[in-house]
Every structure is written in C-alpha cells, then in structure tokens.
DSSP file (Angstrom, degrees, kcal/mol; ACC not computed):
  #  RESIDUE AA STRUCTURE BP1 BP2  ACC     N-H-->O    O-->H-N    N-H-->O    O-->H-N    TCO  KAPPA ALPHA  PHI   PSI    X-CA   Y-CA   Z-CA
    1    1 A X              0   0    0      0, 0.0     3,-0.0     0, 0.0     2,-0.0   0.000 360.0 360.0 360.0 137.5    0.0    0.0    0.0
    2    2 A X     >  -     0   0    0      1,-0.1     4,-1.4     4,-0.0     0, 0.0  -0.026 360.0-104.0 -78.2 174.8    1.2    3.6   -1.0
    3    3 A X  H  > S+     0   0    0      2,-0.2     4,-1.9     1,-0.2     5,-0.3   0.976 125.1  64.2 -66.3 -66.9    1.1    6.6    1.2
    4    4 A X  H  > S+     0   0    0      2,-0.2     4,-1.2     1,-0.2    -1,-0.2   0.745 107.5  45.6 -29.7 -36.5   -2.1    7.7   -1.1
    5    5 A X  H >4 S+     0   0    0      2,-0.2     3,-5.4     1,-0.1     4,-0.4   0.952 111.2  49.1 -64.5 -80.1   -3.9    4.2    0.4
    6    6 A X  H >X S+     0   0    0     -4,-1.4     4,-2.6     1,-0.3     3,-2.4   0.735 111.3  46.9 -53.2 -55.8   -2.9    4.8    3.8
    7    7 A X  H 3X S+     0   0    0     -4,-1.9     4,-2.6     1,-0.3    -1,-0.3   0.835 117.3  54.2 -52.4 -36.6   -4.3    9.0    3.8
    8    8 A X  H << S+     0   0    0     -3,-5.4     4,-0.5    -4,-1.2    -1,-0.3   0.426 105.4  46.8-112.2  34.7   -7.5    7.2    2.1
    9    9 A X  H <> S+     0   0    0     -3,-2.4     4,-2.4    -4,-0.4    -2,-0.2   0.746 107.6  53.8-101.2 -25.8   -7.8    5.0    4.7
   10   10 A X  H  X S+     0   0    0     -4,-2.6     4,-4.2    -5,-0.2    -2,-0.1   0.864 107.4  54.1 -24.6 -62.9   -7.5    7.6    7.4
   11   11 A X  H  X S+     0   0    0     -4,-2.6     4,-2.5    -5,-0.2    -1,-0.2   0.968 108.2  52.3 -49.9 -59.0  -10.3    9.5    5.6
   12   12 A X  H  > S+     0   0    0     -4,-0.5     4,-3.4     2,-0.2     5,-0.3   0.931 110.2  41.6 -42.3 -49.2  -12.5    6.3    5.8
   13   13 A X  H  X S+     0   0    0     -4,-2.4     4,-1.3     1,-0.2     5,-0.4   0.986 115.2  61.2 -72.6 -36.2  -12.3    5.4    9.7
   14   14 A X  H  X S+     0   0    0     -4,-4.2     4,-2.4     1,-0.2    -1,-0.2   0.905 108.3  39.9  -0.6 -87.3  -12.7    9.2    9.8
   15   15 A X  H  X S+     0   0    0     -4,-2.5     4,-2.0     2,-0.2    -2,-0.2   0.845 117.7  40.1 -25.2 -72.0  -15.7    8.9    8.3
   16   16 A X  H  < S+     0   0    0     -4,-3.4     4,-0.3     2,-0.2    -1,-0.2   0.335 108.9  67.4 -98.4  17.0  -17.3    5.9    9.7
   17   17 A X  H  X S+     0   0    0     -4,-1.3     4,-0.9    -5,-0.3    -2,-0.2   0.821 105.9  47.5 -82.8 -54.8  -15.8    7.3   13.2
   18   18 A X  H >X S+     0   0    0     -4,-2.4     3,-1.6    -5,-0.4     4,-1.1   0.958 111.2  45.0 -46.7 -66.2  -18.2   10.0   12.6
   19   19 A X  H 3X S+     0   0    0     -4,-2.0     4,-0.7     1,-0.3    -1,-0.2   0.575 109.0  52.6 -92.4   2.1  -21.2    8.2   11.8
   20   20 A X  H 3>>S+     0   0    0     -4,-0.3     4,-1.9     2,-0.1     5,-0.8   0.656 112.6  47.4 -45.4 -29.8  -21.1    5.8   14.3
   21   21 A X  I <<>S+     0   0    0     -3,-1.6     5,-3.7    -4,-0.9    -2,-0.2   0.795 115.1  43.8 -96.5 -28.6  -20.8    8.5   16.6
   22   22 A X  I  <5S+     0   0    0     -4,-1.1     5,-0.2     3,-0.2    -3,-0.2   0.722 124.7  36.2 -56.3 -50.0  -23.7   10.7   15.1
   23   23 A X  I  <5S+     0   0    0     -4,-0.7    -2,-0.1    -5,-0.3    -3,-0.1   0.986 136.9  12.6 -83.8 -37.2  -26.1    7.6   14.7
   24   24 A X  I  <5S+     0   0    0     -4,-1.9     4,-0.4    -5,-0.1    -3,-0.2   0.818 126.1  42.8-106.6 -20.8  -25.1    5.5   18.0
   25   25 A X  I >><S+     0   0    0     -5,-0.8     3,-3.3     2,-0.2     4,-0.8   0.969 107.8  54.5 -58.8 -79.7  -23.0    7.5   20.4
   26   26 A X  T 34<S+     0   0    0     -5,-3.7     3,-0.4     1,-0.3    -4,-0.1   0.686  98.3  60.0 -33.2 -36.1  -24.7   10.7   20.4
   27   27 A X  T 34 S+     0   0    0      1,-0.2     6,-0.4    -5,-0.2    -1,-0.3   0.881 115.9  38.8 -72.3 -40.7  -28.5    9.5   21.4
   28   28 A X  T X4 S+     0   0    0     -3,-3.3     3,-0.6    -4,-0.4    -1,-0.2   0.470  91.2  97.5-118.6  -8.3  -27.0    8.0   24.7
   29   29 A X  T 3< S+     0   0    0     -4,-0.8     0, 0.0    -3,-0.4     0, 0.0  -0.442  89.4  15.0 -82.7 166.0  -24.3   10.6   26.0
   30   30 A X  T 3  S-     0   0    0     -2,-0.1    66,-0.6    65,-0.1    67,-0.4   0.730 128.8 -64.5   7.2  63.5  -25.4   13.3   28.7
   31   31 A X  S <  S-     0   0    0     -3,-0.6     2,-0.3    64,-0.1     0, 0.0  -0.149  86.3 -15.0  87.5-169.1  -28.3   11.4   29.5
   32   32 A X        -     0   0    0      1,-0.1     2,-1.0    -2,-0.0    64,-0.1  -0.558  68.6-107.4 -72.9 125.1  -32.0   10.0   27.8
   33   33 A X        -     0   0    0     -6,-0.4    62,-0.2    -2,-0.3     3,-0.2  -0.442  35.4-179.3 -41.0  88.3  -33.3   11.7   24.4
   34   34 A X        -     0   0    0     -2,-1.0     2,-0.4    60,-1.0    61,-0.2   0.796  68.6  -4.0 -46.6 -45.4  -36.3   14.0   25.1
   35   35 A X  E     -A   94   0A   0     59,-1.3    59,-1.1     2,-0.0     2,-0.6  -0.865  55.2-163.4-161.3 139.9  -36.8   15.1   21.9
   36   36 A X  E     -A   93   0A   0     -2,-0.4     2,-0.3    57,-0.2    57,-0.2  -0.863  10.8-171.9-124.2 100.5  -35.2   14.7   18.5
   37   37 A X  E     -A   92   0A   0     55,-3.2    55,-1.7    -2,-0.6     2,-0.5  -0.740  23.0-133.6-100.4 139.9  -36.2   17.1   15.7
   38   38 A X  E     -A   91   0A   0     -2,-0.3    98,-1.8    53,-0.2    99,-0.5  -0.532  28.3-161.3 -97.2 129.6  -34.9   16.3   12.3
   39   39 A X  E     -AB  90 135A   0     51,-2.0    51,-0.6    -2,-0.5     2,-0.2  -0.608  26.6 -85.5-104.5 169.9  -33.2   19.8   10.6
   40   40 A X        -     0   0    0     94,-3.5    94,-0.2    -2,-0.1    96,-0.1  -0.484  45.4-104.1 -69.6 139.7  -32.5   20.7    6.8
   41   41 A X        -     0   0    0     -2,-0.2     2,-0.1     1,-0.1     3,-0.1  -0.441  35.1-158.3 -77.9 156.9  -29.5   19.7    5.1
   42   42 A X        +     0   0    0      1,-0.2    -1,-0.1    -3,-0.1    -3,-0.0  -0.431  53.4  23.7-107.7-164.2  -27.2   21.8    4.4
   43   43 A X        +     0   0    0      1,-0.2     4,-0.4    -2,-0.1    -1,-0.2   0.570  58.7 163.7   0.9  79.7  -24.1   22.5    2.0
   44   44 A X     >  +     0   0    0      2,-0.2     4,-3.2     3,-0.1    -1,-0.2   0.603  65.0  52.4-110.6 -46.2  -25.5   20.3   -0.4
   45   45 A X  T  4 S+     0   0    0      1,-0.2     3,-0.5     2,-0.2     4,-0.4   0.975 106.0  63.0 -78.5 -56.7  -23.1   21.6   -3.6
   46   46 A X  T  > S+     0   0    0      1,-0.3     4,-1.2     2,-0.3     3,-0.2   0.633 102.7  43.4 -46.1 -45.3  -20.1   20.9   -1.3
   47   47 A X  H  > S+     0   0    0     -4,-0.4     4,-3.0     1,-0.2    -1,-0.3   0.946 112.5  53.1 -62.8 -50.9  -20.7   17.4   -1.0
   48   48 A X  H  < S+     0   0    0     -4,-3.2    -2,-0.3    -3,-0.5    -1,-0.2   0.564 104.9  53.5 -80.7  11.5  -21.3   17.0   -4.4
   49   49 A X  H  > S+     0   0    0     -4,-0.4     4,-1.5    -3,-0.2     5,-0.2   0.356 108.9  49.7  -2.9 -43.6  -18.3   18.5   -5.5
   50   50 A X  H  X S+     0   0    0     -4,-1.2     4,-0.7    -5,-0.3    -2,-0.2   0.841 111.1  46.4-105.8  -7.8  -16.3   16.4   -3.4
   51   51 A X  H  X S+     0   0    0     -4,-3.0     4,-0.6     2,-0.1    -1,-0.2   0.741 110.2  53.8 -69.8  -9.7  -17.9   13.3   -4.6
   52   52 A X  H >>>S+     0   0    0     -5,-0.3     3,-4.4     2,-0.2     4,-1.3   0.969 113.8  48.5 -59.6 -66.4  -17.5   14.7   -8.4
   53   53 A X  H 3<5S+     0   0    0     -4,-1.5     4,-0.5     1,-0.4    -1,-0.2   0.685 111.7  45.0 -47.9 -32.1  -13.8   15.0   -7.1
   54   54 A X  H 3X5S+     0   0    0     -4,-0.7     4,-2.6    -5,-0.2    -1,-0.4   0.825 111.3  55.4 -75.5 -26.4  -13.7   11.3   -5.7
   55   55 A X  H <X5S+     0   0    0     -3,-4.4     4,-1.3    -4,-0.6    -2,-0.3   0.978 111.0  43.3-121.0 -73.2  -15.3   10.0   -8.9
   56   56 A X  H  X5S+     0   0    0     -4,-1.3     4,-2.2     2,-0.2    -1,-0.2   0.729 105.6  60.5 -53.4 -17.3  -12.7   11.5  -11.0
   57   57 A X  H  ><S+     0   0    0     -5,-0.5     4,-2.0    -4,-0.5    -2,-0.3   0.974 114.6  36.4 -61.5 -67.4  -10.2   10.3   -8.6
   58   58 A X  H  X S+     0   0    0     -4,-2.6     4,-1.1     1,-0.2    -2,-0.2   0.665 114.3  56.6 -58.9 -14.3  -11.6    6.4   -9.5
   59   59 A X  H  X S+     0   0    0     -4,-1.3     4,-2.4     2,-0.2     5,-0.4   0.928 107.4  45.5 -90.4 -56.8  -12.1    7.2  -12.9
   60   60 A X  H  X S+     0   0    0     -4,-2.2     4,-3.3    -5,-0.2     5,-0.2   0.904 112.4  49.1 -59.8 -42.2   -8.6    8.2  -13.4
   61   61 A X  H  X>S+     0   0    0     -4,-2.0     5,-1.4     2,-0.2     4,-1.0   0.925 113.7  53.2 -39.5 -75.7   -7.0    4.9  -11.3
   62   62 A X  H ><5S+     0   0    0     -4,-1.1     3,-1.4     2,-0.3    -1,-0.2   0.820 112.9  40.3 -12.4 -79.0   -9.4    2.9  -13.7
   63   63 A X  H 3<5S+     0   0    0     -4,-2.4    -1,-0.2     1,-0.3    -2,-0.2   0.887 120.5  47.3 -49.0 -46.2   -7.9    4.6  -16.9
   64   64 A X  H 3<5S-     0   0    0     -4,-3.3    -1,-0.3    -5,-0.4    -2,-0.3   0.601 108.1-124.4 -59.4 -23.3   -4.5    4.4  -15.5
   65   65 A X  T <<5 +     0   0    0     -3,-1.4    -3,-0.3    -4,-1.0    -2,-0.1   0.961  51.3 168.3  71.0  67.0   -4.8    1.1  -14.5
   66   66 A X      < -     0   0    0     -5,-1.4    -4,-0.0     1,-0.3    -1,-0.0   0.151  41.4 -46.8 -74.3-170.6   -3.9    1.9  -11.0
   67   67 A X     >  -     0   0    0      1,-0.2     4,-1.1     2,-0.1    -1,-0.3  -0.490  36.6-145.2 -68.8 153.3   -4.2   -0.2   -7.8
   68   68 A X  H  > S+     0   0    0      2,-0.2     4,-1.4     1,-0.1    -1,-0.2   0.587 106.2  55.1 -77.7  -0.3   -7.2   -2.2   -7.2
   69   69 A X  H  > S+     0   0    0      2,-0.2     4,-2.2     3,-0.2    -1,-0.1   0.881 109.5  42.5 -90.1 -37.0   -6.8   -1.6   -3.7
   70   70 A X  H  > S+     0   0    0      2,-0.2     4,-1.9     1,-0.2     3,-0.3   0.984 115.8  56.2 -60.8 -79.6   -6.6    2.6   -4.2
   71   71 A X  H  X S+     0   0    0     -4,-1.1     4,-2.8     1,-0.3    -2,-0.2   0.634 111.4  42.7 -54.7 -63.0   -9.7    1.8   -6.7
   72   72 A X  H  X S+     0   0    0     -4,-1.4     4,-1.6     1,-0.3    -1,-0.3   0.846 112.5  48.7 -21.0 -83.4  -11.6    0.0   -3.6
   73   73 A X  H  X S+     0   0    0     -4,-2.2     4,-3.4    -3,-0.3    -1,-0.3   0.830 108.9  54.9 -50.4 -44.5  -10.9    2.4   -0.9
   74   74 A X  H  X S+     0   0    0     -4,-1.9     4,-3.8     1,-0.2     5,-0.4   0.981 108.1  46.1 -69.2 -39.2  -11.9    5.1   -3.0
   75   75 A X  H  X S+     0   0    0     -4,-2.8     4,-3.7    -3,-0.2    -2,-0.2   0.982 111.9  53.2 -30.7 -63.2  -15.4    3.4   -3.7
   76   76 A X  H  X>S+     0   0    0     -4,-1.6     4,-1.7     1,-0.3     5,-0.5   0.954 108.8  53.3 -55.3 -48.8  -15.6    2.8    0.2
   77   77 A X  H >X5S+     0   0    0     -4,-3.4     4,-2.4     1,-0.2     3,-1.3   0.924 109.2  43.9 -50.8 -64.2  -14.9    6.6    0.4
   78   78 A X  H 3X5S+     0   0    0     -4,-3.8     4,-1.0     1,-0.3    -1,-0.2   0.896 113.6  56.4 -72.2 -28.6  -18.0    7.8   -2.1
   79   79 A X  H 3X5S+     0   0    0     -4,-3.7     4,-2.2    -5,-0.4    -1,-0.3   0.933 112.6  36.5 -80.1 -19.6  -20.1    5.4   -0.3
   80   80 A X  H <X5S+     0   0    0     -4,-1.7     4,-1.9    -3,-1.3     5,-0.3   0.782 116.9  48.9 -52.2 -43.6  -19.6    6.8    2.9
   81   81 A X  H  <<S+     0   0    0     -4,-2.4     4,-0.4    -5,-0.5     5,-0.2   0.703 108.4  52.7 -74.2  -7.8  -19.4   10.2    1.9
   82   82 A X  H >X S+     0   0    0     -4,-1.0     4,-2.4    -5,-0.4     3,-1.3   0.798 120.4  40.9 -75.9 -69.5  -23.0    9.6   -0.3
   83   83 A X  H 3<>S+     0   0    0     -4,-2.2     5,-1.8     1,-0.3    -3,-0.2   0.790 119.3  49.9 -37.3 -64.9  -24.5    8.0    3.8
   84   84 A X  T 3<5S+     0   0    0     -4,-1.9    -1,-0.3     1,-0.2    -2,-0.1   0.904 122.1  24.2 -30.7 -68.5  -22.6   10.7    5.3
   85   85 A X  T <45S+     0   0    0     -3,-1.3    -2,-0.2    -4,-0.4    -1,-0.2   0.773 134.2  15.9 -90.3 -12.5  -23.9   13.8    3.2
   86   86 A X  T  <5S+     0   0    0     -4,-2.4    -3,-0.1    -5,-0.2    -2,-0.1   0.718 124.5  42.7-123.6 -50.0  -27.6   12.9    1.6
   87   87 A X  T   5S+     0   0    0      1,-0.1     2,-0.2    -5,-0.1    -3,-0.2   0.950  96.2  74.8 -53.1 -66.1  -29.1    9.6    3.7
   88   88 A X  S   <S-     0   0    0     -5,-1.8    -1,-0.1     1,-0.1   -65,-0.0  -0.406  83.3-134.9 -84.8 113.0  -28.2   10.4    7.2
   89   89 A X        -     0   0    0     -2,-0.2     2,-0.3     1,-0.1   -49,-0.1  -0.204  14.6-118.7 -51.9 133.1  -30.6   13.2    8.5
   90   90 A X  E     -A   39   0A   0    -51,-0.6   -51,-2.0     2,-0.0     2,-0.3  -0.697  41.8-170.4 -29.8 117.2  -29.2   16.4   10.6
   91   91 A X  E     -A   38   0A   0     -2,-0.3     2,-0.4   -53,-0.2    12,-0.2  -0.987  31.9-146.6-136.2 166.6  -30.7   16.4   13.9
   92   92 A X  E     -A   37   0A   0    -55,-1.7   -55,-3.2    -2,-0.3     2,-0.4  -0.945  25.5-163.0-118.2 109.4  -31.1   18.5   16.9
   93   93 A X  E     -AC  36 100A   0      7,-0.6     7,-0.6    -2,-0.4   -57,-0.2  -0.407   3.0-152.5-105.5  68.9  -31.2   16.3   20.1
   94   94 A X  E     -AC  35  99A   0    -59,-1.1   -59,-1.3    -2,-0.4   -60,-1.0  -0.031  14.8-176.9 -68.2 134.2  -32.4   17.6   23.4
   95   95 A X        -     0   0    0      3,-1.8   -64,-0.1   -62,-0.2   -62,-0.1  -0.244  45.9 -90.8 -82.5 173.6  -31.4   16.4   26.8
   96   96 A X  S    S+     0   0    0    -66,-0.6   -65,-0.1     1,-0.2    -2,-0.0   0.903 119.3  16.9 -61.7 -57.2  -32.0   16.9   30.1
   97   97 A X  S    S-     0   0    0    -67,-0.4    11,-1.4    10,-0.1     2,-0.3   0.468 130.6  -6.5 -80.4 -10.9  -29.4   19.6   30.5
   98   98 A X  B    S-D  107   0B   0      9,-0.3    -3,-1.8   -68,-0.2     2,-0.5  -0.875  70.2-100.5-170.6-152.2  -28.6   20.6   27.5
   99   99 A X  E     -C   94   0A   0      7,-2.4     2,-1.0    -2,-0.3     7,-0.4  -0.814  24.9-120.1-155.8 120.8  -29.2   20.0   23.5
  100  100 A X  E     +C   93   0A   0     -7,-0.6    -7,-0.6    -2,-0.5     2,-0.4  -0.352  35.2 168.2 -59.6  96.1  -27.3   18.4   20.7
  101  101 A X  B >  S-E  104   0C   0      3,-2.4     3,-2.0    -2,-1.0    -9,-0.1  -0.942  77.9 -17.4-116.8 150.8  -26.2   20.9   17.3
  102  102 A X  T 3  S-     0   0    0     -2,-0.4    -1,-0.2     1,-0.2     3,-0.1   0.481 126.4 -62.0  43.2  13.8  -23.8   19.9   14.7
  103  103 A X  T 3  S+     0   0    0    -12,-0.2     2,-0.6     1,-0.1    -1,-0.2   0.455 114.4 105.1  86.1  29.2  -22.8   17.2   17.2
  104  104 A X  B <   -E  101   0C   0     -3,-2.0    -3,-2.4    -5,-0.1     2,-0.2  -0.942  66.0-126.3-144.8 117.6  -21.6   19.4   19.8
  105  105 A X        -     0   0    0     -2,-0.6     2,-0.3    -5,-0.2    -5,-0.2  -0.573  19.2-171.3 -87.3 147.1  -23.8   20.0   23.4
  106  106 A X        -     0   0    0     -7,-0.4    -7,-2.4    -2,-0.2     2,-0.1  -0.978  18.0-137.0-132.2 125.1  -24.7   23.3   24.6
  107  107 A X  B >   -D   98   0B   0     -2,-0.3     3,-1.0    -9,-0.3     4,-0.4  -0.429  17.6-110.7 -94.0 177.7  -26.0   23.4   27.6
  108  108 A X  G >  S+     0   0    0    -11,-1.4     3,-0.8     1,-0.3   -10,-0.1   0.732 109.5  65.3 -70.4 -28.7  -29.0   25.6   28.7
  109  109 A X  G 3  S+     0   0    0    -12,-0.3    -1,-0.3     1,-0.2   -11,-0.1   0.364  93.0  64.6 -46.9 -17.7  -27.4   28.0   30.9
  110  110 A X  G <  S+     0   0    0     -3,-1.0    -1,-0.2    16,-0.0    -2,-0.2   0.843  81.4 108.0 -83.0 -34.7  -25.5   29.3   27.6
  111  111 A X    <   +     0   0    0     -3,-0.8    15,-0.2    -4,-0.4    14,-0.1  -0.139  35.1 161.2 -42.2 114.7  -29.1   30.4   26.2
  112  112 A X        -     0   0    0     13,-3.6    -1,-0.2     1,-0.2    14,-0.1   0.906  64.9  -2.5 -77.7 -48.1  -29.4   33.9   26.2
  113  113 A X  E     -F  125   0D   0     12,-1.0    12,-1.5    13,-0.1     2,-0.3  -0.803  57.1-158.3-143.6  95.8  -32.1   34.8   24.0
  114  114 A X  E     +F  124   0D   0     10,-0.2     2,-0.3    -2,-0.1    10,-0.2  -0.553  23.4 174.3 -94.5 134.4  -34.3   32.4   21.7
  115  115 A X  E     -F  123   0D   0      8,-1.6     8,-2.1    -2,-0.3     2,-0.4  -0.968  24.1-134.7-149.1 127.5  -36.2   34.2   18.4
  116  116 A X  E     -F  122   0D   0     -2,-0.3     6,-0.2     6,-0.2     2,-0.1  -0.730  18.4-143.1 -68.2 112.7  -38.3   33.0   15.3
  117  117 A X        -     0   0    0      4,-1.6     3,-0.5    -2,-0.4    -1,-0.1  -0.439  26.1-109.8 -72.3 164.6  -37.6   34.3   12.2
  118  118 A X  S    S+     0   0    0      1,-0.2    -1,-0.1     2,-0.1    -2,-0.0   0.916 115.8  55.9 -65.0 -29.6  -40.4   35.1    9.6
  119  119 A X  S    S-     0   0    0      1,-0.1    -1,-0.2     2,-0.1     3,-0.1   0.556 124.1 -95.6 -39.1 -43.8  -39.0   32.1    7.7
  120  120 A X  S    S+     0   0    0     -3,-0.5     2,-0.8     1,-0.2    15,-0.4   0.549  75.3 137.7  99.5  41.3  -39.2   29.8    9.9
  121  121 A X        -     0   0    0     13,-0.1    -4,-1.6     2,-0.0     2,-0.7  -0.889  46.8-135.0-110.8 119.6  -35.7   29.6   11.6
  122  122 A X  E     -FG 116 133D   0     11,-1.4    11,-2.8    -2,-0.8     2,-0.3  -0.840  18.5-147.4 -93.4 136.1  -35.3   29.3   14.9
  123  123 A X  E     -FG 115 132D   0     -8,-2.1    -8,-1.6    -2,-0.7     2,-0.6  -0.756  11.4-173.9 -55.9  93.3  -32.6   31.8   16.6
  124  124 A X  E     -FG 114 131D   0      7,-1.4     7,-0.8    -2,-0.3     2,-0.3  -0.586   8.5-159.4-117.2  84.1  -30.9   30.7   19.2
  125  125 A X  E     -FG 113 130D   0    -12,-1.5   -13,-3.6    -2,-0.6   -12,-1.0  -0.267   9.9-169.2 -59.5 120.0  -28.6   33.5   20.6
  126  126 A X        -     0   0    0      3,-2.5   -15,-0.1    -2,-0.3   -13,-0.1  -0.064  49.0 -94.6 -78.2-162.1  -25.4   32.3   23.0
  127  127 A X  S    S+     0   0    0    -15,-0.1    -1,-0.1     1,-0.0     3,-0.0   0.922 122.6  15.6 -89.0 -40.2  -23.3   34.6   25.1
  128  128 A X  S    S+     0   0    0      1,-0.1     2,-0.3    -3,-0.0    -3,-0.0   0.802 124.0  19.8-102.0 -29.3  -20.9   34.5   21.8
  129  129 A X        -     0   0    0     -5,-0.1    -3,-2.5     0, 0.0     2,-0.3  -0.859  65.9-116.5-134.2 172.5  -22.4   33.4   18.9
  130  130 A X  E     -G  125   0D   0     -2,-0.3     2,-0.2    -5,-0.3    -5,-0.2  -0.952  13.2-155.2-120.0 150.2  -25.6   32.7   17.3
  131  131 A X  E     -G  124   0D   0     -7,-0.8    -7,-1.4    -2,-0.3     2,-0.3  -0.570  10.6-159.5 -98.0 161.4  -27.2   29.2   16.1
  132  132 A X  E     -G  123   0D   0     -9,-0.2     2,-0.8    -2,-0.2    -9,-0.2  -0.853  13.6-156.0-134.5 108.1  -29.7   29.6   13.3
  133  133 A X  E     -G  122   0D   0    -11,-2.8     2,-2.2    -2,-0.3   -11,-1.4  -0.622  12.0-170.2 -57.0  83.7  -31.8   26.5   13.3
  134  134 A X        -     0   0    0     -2,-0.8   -94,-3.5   -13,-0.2   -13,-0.1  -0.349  10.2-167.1-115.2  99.7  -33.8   25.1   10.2
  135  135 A X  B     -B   39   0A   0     -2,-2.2   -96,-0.2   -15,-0.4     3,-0.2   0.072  23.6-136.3 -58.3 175.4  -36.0   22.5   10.7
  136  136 A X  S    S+     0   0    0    -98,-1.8     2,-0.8     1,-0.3     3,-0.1   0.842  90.9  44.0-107.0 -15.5  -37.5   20.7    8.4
  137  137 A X    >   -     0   0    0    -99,-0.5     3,-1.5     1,-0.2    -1,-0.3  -0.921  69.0-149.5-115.6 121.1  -41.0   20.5    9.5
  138  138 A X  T >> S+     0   0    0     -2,-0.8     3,-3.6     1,-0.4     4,-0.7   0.954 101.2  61.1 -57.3 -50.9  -42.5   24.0   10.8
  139  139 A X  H 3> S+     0   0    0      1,-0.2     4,-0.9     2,-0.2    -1,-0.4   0.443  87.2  64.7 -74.2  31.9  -44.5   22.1   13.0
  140  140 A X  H <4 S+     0   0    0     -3,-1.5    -1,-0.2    -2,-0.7    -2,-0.2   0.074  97.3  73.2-117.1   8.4  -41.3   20.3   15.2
  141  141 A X  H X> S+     0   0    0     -3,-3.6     3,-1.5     3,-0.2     4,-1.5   0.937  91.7  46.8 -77.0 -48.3  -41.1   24.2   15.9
  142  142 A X  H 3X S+     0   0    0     -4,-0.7     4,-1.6     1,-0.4     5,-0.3   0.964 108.2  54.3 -69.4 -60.2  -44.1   24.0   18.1
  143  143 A X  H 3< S+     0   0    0     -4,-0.9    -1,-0.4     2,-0.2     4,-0.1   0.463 105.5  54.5 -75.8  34.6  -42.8   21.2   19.8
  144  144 A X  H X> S+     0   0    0     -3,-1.5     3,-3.5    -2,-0.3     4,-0.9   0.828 109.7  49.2 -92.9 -80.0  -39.5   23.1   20.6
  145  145 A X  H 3< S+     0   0    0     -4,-1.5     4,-0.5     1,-0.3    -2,-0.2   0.511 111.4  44.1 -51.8 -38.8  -41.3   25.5   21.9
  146  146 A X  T 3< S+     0   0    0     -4,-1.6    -1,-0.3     1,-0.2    -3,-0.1   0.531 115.3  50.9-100.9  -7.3  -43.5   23.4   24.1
  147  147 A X  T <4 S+     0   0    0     -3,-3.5    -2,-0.2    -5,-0.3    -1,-0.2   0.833 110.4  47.0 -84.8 -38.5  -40.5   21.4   25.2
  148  148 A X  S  X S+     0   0    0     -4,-0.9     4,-1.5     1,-0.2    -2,-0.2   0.529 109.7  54.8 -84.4   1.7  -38.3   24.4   26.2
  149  149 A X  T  4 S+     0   0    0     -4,-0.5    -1,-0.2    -5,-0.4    -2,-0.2   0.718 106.4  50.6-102.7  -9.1  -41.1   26.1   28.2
  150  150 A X  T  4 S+     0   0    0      2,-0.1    -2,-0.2    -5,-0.1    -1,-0.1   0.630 102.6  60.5-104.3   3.1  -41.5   23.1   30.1
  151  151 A X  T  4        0   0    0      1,-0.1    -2,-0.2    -4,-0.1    -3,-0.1   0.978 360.0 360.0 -49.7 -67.1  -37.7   22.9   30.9
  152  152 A X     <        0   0    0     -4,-1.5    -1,-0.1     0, 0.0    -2,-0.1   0.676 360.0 360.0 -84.6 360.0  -37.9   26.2   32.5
C-alpha cells in the first residue's frame, strides 16, 4: 500500500468514526433523548463537489490502471461520503441539560435569547455566537417551543 492508500484509509475510519458516533453514540451521551427534531441539510453543492472529485479520482486509477486496492478504498470513500452527506438526516437532540447541534452540546445556561424568524428559523442566541436552526418540519417548531417552556 502507497502513502495515497494509507491517507485514504484515514479519511474512511474518519468517516465511519463520525457516523457511528452521530447515529449510536450521540442518542445516549449526557443522558435520555427528550426530543429529536430532524433539521434541513445543508451544503449540499459541497458534498457533491467532493464526490464529483472522488469519482474522477476512481475514474482516473481505472484509466490508469492503478491499484485495485486505491480503486476500492476510493469506492468505500464515495459510499460513505454519499451515507454521510444525503441519507443520514441532521438532527437536533435535546437532553435533560442541555441540546445536541452539529454534534456538539450546549447546555441551557449558555441560552441567552431564543427568536423566530419570519422564515421559519429558529434563533438561538449564546453569550458569543448565534445558532440559526432550520427544521425541516414547521410544526417540530411548536414542539420546541413546548419542550423548552416546560424545561424552565
């Protein structure tokens, strides 16, 4: 195996380091899921751009008559990266203390200020930054709403 193997096997456990940790981890860390609302994907040309870029990677190894083993791994890459970026939903997971975005907990004590756009984005101001939320179903706003007024 070349260096090029070994960098795209890195990227794989990468990969399926991630969504293992998104599909089985996450649900069971800092306590039970209270509610799990499913959000809109995002950076949607970015993915496909880097699967065009993987797919010319295997097409050239093909032409070239490269390894089959580089030719492999890169298959295992696009099908992970397809799970990764269009099957496996975004969600937003709340806990007892606190709530899962982008895979990273916040706890509730960080909230400053929570706001509805006309759009249908929910706002979620911190002491430093702001989240902007976008579900995908307007009504899993209402149960946000009915979930964080019966936290407080």
């Amino acid at each position: 195996m070349s260096l090029t193997d070994y960098v795209i096997v890195l990227f794989i456990a990468l990969f399926l380091a991630y969504a293992i940790y998104d599909e089985f981890i996450m649900d069971r860390r800092k306590g039970p899921t209270q509610l799990k609302v499913l959000l809109k994907r995002r950076n949607k040309l970015d993915s496909l751009i880097f699967v065009g870029l993987v797919a010319i990677l295997i097409y050239q190894n093909v032409n070239n008559q490269g390894p089959r083993i580089t030719t492999t791994l890169l298959m295992a890459l696009t099908f992970l990266s397809v799970y990764l970026f269009w099957i496996r939903l975004p969600k937003l997971l709340f806990k007892p203390e606190g709530f899962y975005y982008a895979n990273i907990f916040i706890d509730y004590r960080r909230i400053k200020a929570m706001n509805l756009s006309e759009d249908g984005i929910l706002v979620i101001e911190l002491e430093n930054r702001r989240l902007l939320i976008h579900v995908r179903k307007l009504d899993d706003l209402e149960s946000i709403y009915h979930y964080m007024v019966q936290q407080q």
